[in-house]
Steps between C-alpha positions, in 0.01 A plus 500: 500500500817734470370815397177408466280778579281453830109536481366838638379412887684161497738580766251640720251177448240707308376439184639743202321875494243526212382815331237645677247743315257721649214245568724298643633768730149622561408131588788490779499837648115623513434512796742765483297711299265622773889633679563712141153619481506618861818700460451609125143617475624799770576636153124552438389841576232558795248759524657810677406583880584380823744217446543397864114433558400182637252291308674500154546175328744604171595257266812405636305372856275269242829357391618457865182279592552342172860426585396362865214285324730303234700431803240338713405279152856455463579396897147247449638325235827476668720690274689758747740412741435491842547707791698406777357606869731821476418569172109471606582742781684734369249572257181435677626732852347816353174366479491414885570875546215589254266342668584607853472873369157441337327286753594793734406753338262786595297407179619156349261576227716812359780305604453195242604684186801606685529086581432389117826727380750426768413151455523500087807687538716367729336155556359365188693622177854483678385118590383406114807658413735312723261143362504569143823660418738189399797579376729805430383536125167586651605714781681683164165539322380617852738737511528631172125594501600757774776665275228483226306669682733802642630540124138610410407699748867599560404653113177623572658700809762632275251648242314675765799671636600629139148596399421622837187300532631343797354530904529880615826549695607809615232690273589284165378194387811327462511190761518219344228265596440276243123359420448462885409868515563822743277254798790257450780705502744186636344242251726571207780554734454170637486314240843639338677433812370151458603450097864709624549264785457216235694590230816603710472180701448246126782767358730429829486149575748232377254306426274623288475385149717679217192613304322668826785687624530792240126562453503478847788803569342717215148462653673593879637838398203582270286478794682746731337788331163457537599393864660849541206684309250372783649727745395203766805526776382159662571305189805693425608380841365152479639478178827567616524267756399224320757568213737535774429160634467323128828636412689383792340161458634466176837580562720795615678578181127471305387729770754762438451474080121545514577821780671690235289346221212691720717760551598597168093456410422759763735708392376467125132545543506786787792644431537487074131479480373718737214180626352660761761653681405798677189367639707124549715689681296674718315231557854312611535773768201425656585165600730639713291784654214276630587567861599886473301647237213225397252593263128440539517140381721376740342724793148288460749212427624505871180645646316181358789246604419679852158412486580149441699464727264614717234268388755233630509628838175487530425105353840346506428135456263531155416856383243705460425268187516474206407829268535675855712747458275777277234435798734558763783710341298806617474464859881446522643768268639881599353777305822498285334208249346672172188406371636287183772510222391708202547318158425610140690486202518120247127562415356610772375800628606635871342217785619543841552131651443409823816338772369169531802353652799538637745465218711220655397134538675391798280792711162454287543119610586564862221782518229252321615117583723554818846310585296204436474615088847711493661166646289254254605723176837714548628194707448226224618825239826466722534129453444510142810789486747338733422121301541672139817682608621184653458292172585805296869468675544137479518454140816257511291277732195508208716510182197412279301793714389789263670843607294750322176362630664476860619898450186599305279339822736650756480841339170545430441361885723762685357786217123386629586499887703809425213680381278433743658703740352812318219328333222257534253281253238675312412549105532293208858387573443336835425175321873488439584489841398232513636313184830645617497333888430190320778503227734572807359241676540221215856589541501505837359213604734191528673367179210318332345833426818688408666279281782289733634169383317283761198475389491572091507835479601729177835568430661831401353490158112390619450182429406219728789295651353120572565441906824260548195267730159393408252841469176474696266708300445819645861599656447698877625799575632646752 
């Protein structure tokens, strides 16, 4: 057999690769579809107004429920893997907390919408995520719908800044918002920091596939402008934090090329270009005036994290409940809180909206759900981080472990938990909270899920390994 050539998958004891069309891919990865649908139809335009308003189902929440319903057919006729106890817990905990805060509630009635979201976003989509999501060429797809979806409304942002047709900021209407509107002003923001995170973690890791990595760089400094034509500080911050962490991840010397890479980009587009860079700059300085100087946004920012607090003190163990804190936000605020946050601009004509929460999660949880819901969430949130870092760091001890999904999950992880420190869930782009716990949690949780060698996981490139024992259908994790 001396220079014979060996059969494709012969070495590995699988059976040679064959072509695979689209119906074929279609027949392997729908379920998948509902997860693309959920984080591409955010594209889709919604009728202007208040954004942050409870009782709106958009498009993107039908996908959700579709997502957590081809899981359940999917778990019935045994085709996901199983969890293993601390899987289970780690992703059923929040709902114990739910359900403390809206049995003891002042009105469980108003409570129960309030129940229905926390549990489809950080209960039931991160779970059918963690289920259905095999291997790393679907984590990819996962993945790559979220810099899909920054690249258009990264554009659309862009376009409004240039044509000033943008959300009013500082008497122009030049903030770049994308289709999520001046009610929305974080949504396109958001969702750029997630396709950013992304593409500088695919572009970064040494493992990501040749044909990914370019598209993947180009795509990562394309999106820093819209980013910087929001004007949103928190995601500037998050942002930077996360790239901080995904770059040192991938390697010092990586970490230093994409700095100047950045760099040189920052210089190009403020400083050649002129992108923004009065106002950018101005808006820089702020950051650092918050304490000493802050403006009237971040004076009702603190007033309100006051008030939560406060609601705390007074209901430690669960809350005032769940949708509490508009009842009750009154009775514990000084007269330095404003009335609302005036938005116009993108379409719509001058609304004032009303301070329906805090503007950080960790005190709207503590004020609504107690230590009993801050320690079911932000304490399995803490797991999740310190398990993905873990395997993140350990890639000699996982050589068949794929990097860019462990960086892109770590990244987008410390960019959410960042950002809730100065922000909390509300408008269209809260579904992806939730798709985003549970793509950090597939890499998170134990080997099976991540892609290790112990239990047939996907190598570097994506496809499946065959495990070096006899598979049990269905592989735990966790």
């Amino acid at each position: 057999m001396s220079g014979a050539a060996i059969p494709p998958g012969l070495l590995t004891g699988g059976s040679p690769p064959a072509p695979q069309g689209l119906p074929e891919l279609l027949r392997r990865h729908w379920p998948l579809l509902p997860l693309a649908a959920t984080v591409l139809l955010l594209v889709v335009p919604l009728p202007a107004g208040d954004a942050t308003a409870s009782g709106k189902v958009t498009p993107a929440d039908a996908a959700s429920l579709l997502l957590v319903f081809c899981c359940a057919v999917q778990a019935l006729r045994g085709e996901v893997r199983r969890l293993s106890p601390l899987g289970a817990l780690l992703l059923g905990m929040p709902a114990v907390g739910l359900a403390a805060a809206t049995v003891t509630a002042g009105d469980p009635y108003a409570a129960l919408p309030g129940f229905v979201r926390y549990l489809q976003v950080f209960v039931l989509v991160p779970g059918a995520i963690v289920l259905l999501v095999r291997d790393a060429r679907e984590f990819r797809l996962a993945a790559g719908c979220f810099v899909v979806l920054a690249l258009v409304q990264g554009a659309v942002g862009v376009v409004q800044y240039a044509t000033h047709t943008g959300a009013s900021y500082q008497g122009e209407d030049i903030r770049a918002v994308g289709t999520f509107g001046p009610g929305d002003v974080m949504g396109m923001a958001t969702v750029v920091a997630y396709g950013l995170v992304i593409a500088a973690a695919l572009a970064l890791a040494p493992g990501t596939p040749r044909r990914l990595r370019g598209p993947a760089a180009v795509s990562a400094l394309a999106l820093v402008v819209p980013l910087v034509l929001s004007f949103s500080r928190g995601a500037w911050i998050a942002t930077a934090g996360a790239l901080a962490v995904v770059m040192l991840l991938a390697g010092v010397r990586r970490a230093l090329r994409t700095l100047a890479a950045l760099v040189a980009a920052g210089v190009v587009l403020v400083g050649g270009f002129g992108v923004g860079s009065e106002m950018m700059a101005e808006r820089l300085t702020s950051i650092t005036q918050v304490g000493s100087a802050p403006d009237q946004s971040v004076t009702d920012r603190y007033t309100m994290w006051a008030a939560a607090t406060s609601m705390w003190q007074e209901r430690p163990a669960a809350g005032v409940g769940l949708k509490g804190f508009p009842a009750h936000r009154d009775g514990h605020s000084s007269i330095g809180l404003s009335s609302g946050s005036d938005t116009a601009g993108a379409g719509q004509a001058y609304l004032r909206q009303p301070l329906l929460s805090p503007h950080n999660m960790y005190l709207l949880v503590l004020s609504e759900q107690g230590l009993i819901g801050l320690t079911a969430l932000a304490g399995g949130w803490a797991v999740l981080l310190v398990a993905g870092l873990r395997r993140a760091l350990r890639p000699d001890r996982a050589p068949r472990s794929p990097r860019d999904c462990g960086l892109a999950a770590v990244g987008l992880l410390v960019w959410q938990l960042t950002d809730f420190l100065y922000a909390d869930i509300g408008g269209p782009s809260t579904v992806l909270t939730g798709v985003i716990i549970g793509l950090a949690a597939w890499w998170a949780l134990g080997s099976a899920a991540a892609g290790g060698t112990d239990a047939g996981g996907p190598d570097a490139s994506g496809a499946r390994v065959p495990a070096p024992a006899p598979a049990r259908e269905g592989a735990a994790v966790a």
